[in-house]
C-alpha positions in Angstrom: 0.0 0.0 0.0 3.1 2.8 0.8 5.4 0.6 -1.7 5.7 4.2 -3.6 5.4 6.4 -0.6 8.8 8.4 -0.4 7.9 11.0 2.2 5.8 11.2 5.6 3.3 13.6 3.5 2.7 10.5 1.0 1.8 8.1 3.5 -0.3 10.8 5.4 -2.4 11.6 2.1 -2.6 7.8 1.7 -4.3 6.9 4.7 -6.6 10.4 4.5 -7.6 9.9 0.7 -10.3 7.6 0.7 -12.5 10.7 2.7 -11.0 13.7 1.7 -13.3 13.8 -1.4 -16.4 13.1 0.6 -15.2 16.1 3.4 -15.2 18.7 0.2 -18.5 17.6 -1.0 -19.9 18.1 2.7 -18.7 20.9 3.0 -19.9 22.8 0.3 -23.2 20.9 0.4 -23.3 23.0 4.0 -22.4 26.0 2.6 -25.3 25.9 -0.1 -27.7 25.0 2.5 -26.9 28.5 4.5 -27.3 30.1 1.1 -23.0 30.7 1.2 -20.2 29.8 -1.5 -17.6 27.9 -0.7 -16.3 26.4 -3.3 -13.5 24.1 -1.5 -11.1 21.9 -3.9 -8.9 19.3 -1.8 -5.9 20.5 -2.7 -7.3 23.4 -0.9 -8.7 21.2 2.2 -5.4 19.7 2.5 -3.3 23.0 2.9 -6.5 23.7 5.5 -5.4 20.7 7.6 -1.3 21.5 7.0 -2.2 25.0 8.2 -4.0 23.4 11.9 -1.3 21.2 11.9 1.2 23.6 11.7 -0.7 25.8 14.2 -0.3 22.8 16.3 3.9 23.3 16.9 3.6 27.1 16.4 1.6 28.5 19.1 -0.4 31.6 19.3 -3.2 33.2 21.4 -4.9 33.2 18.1 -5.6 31.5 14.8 -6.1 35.4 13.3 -2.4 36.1 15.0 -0.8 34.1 11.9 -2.1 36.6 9.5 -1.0 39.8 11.4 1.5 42.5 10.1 3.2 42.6 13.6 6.5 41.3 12.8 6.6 39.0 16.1 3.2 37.6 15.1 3.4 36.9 11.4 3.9 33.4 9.8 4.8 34.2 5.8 4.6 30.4 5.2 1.0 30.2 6.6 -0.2 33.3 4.8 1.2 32.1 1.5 -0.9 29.5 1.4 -5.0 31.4 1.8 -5.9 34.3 3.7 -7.2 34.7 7.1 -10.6 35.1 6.0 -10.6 32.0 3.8 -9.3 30.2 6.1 -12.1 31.2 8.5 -14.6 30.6 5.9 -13.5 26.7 5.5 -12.9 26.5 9.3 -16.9 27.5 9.6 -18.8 25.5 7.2 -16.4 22.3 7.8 -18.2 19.0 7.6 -18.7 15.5 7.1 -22.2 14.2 6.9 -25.1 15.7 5.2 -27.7 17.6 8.3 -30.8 16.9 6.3 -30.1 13.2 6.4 -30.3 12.2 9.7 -32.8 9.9 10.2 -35.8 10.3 12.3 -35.2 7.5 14.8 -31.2 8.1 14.7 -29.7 6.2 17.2 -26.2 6.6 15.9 -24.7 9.0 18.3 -21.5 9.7 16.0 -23.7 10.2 13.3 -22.0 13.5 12.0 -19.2 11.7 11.4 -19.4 8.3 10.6 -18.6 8.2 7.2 -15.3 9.2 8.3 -15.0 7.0 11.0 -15.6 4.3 9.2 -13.1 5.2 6.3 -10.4 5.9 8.5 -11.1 2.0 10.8 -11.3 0.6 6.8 -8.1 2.2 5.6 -6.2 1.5 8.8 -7.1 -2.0 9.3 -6.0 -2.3 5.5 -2.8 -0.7 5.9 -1.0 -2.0 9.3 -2.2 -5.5 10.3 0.0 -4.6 14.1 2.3 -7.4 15.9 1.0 -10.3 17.8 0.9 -8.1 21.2 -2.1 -5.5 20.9 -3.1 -3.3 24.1 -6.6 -2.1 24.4 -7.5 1.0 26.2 -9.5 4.6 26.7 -8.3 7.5 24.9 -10.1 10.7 25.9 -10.4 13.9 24.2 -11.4 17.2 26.4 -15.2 18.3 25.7 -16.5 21.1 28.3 -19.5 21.9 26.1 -22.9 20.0 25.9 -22.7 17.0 24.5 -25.3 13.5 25.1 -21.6 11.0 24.6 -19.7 13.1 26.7 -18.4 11.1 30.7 -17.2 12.6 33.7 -14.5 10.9 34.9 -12.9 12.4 38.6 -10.0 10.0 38.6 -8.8 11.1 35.4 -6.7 14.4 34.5 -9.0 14.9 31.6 -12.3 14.7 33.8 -14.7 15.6 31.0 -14.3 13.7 27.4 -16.4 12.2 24.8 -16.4 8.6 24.5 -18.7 6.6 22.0 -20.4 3.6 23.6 -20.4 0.4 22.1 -23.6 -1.5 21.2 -22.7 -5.1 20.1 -22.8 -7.9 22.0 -25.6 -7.3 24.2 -24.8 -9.7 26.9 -22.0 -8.1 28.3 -21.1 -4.8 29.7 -19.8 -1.7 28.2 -16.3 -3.2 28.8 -16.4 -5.9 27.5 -18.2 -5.0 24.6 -15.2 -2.8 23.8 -13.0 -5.3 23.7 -14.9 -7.8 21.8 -16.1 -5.5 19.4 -11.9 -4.2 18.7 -10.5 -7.5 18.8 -13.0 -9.9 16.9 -10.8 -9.3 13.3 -8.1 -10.7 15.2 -10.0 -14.3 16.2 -8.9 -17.3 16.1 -5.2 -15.5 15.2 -3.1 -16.7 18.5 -3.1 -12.9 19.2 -2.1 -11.8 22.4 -4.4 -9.1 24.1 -3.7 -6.4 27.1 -6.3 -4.4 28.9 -6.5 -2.9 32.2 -9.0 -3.5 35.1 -12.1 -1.2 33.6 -12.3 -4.2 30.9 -11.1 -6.7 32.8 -13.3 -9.9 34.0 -13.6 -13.6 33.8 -16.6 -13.3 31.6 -14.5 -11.8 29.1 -11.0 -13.8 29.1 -13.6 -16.9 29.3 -15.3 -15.6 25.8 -11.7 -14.5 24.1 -9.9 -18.3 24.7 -13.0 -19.6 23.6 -12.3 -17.9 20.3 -8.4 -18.8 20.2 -7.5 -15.4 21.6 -4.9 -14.8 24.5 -5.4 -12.1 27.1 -4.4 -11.0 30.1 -4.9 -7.4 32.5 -5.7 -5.7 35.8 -8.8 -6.7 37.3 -11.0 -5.3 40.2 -10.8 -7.6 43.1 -14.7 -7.1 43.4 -15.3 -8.4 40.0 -18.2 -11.1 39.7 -16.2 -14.7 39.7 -13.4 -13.9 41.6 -11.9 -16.0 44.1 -12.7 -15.2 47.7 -9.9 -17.7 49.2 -6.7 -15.9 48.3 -4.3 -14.7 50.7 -4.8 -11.7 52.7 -2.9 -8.6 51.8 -1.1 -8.6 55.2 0.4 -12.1 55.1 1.8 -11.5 51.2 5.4 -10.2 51.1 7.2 -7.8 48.5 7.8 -9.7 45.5 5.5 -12.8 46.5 1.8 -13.6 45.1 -0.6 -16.4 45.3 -3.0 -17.7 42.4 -6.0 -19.2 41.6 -7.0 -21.2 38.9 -10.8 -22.2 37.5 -12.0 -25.3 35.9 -12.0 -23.2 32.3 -7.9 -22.7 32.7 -8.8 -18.5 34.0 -6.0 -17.5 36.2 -6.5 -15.1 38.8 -3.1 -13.6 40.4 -2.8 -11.6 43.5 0.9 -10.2 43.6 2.6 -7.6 45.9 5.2 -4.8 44.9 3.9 -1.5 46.7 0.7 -2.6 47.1 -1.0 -5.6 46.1 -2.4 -5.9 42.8 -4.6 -8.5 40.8 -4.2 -10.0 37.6 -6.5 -12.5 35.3 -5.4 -14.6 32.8 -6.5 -17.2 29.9 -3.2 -18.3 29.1 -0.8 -18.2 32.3 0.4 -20.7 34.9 2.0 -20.7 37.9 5.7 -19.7 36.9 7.9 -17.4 38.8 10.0 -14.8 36.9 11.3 -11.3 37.6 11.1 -7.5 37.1 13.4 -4.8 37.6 11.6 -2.1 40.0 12.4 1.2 40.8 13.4 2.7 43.5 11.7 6.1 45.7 15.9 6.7 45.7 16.0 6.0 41.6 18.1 2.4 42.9 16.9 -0.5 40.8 15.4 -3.7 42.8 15.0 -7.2 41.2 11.3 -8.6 42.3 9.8 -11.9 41.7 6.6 -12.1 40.2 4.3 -14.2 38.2 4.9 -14.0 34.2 1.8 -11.9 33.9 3.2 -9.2 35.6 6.2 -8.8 33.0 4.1 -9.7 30.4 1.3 -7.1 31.2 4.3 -4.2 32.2 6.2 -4.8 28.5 3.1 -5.0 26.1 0.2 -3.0 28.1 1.3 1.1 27.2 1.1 1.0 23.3 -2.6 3.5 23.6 -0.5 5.7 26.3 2.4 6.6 23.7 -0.1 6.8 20.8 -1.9 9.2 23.1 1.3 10.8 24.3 2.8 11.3 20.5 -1.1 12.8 19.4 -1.1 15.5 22.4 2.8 16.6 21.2 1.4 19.0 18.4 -2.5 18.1 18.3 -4.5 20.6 16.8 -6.4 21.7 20.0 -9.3 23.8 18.4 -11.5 24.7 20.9 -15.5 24.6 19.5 -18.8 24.4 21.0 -19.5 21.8 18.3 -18.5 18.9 20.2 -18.2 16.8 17.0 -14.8 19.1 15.8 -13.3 18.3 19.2 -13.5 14.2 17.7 -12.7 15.3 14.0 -9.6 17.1 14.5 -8.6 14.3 17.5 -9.4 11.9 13.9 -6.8 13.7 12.2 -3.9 13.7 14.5 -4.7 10.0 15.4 -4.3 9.8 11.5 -1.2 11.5 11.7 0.3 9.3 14.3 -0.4 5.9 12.4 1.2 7.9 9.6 3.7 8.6 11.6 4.7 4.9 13.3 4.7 4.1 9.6 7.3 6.5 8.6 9.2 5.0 11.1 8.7 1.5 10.2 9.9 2.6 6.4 12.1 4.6 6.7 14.6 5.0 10.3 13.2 6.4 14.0 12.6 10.2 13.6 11.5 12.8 15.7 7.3 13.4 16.4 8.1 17.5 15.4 10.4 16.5 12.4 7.8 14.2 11.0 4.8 16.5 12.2 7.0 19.9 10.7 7.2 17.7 7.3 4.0 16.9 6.4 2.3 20.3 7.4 4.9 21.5 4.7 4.0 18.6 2.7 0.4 19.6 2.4 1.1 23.2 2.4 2.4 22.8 -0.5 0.7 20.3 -2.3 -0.7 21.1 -5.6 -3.0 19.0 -8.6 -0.9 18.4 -11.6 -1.2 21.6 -13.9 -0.7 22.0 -17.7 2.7 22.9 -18.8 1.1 26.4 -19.7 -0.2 27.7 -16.1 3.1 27.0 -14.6 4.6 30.3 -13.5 6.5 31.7 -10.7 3.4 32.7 -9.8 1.7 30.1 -8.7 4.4 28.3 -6.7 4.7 27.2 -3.4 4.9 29.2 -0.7 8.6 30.4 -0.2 10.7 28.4 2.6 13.0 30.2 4.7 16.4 31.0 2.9 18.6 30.8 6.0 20.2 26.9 6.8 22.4 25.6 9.1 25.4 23.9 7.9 24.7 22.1 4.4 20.9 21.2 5.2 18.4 21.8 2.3 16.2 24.5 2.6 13.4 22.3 1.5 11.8 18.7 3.3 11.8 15.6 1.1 8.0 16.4 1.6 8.6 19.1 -0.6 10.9 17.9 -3.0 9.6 14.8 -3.7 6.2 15.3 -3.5 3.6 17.1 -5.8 4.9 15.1 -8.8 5.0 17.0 -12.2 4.2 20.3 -11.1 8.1 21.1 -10.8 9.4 22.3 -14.0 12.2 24.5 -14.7 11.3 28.2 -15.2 14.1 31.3 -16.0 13.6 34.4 -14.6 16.0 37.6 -15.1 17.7 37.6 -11.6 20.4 34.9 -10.7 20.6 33.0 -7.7 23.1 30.6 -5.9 22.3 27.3 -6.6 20.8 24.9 -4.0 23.1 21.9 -4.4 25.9 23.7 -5.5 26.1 25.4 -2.3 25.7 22.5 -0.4 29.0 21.8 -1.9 30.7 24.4 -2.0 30.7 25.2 -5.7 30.0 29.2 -6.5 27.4 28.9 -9.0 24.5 31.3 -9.7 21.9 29.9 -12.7 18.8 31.9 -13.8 17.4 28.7 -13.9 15.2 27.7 -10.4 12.2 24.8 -9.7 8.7 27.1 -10.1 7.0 24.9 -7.0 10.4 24.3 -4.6 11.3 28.4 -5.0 15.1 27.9 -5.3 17.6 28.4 -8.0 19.2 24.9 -9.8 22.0 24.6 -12.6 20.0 23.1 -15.4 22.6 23.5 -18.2 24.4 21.2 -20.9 26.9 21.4 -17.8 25.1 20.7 -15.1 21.5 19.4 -14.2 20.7 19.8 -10.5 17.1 19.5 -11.0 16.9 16.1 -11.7 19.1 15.1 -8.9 17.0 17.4 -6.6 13.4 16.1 -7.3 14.5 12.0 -7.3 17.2 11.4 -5.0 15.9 10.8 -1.4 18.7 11.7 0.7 21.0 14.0 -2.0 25.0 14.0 -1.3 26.8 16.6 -0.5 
């Protein structure tokens, strides 16, 4: 599926594609329907999203701030792309499902966007299959508006968030509904599953080794089916833990490190390992425990850093409209799938390099024009002309993206070339790129452009 992806933007527009159409229609459908114009394109949409992603790294008090003539508040690259009051325009007739559609006994809560919800679950499921070790656990987004999905949760720092409920599998509860519902394509697959005590029961492990799954988690010592003849906390030492096991193979674990804490299993026995602990004095401490412990600490955080790489640089748009707190979180959880891709490709790389690259990416990103339109005029907004060292001006995003809209154009000023000075050649061609905005020798001599626009990583 990313076999010709070269760039972070590329994967990024891959995984976003399938509903990017669909958003434009929407959204102009809603802009006829309050008797406006809107006229959106998608290149346009996606230099919209670049721009709130960019916003996202580069704070200010105010979306307007970008578009100011105070020198200290101006960003050139974000005003390049529209104007404040186009971007305004977009921001306030956004939208994904058609208003007028909704049907009179709507039970669908996410209704206003579920067309996008389910394009983005289709093209993710399609596009990374995961390891054998998946996690499964909340991820909130901050709501203070009115909103019928919206929980209050006091033990939480995000007390007030939106969460969709899950309706399938009627016989259990919302819990374990969850986890059902997210792990059923993996059935029957030998996959091994992590959640923490709000799914956790024996109810659920029962169902999941019934259908070939492994799982293991937390769980409440007052959950239905527990064990009432384990060992009392005050007789269990650091480091030991005692275990119960039923007649369907569930394991129920009591061990102590701090505090006691309880584990279920469908696929553990009674084998002693070890983890390292840490210290109140930062001195490392070697603890027995039972293998769910280690296996439970080594696979169980994968929706924390997902969660901790989406609040980085998320795009946090406050809106009364509680379903553009959930659209924009769609994005940036688009953007980190994107991004653990990248990384998968291509080598580790930093959440602000890869976020920095494709805001550029789909700043700049452009339909393929005829040869005719293609002027100096109509380029890409102009990147910043001061590097450090022999770094391009210019991501990879940039480069290598937007394929044939760079074309050679001659203008009557001269400019140092940008490979030439990344090697320390003094050369300065009329000749530069008309979407990348910097000079290149393209000469009998010398052809830079090529070498710019299809070489991943250039030399110099």
């Amino acid at each position: 599926m990313f076999k010709n992806c070269k760039s972070a933007t590329d994967i990024f527009v891959k995984l976003l594609n399938p509903i990017i159409d669909h958003i434009v229609d929407q959204s102009n459908l809603y802009a006829t329907q309050n008797n406006k114009t809107l006229k959106l394109s998608a290149d346009e949409l996606m230099g919209f999203i670049g721009i709130n992603f960019c916003m996202g790294y580069h704070k200010l008090p105010s979306y307007r701030h970008y578009w100011s003539t105070a020198k200290d508040l101006h960003l050139q690259v974000i005003s390049e792309v529209m104007s404040r009051d186009r971007f305004s325009e977009i921001l306030s007739n956004i939208h994904v499902n058609d208003n007028t559609a909704i049907p009179a006994n709507n039970k669908d809560k996410l209704y206003k966007l579920r067309p996008m919800i389910d394009s983005l679950n289709k093209t993710f499921s399609e596009a990374y299959n995961g390891t054998r070790e998946l996690s499964v656990d909340e991820s909130m987004i901050k709501f203070k508006g009115r909103s019928s999905i919206k929980q209050y949760n006091p033990m939480k720092p995000i007390k007030r968030k939106n969460e969709a409920l899950e309706r399938e599998f009627e016989d259990f509860n919302l819990g374990e509904r969850i986890v059902l519902k997210l792990t059923k394509p993996y059935w029957k697959q030998s996959r091994l599953i992590f959640f923490d005590n709000y799914f956790t029961s024996i109810i659920l492990l029962e169902r999941l080794k019934t259908e070939q799954t492994l799982a293991c988690g937390t769980i409440r010592s007052n959950r239905k089916g527990m064990p009432n003849n384990l060992m009392k906390d005050s007789t269990i030492a650091r480091g030991e833990y005692d275990c119960r096991f039923s007649t369907s193979g569930i394991g129920v674990f009591k061990w102590r490190d701090n505090k006691t804490v309880h584990f279920a299993s469908n696929y553990h026995g009674n084998e002693v390992t070890s983890v390292l602990r840490t210290m109140k004095d930062g001195s490392k401490l070697t603890t027995k425990c039972s293998p769910v412990v280690k296996d439970y600490n080594n696979f169980m955080g994968g929706v924390d850093l997902a969660d901790r790489y989406r609040s980085l640089y998320n795009v946090d748009r406050k809106s009364n409209k509680w379903w553009l707190r959930i659209f924009w979180e769609l994005l940036d959880i688009t953007f980190v799938n994107a991004y653990v891709i990248y990384c998968e490709m291509f080598d580790d790389t930093d959440v602000l390099d890869v976020r920095r690259s494709i805001a550029l990416g789909l700043m700049t990103l452009r339909s393929l024009p005829s040869r005719r339109s293609v002027s100096l005029k109509r380029a890409a907004p102009k990147t910043p002309t001061t590097r450090r060292g022999k770094q391009l001006s210019n991501t990879k995003d940039v480069r290598l993206g937007n394929r044939g809209i760079h074309w050679v154009v001659y203008g009557a000023n001269r400019g140092r070339c940008e490979l030439c000075s990344t090697r320390g050649i003094e050369s300065r061609p009329k000749s530069k790129c008309s979407h990348c905005r910097v000079f290149l020798c393209s000469n009998e001599n010398k052809n830079y452009f090529n070498e710019y626009h299809e070489v991943e990583t250039v030399n110099i």
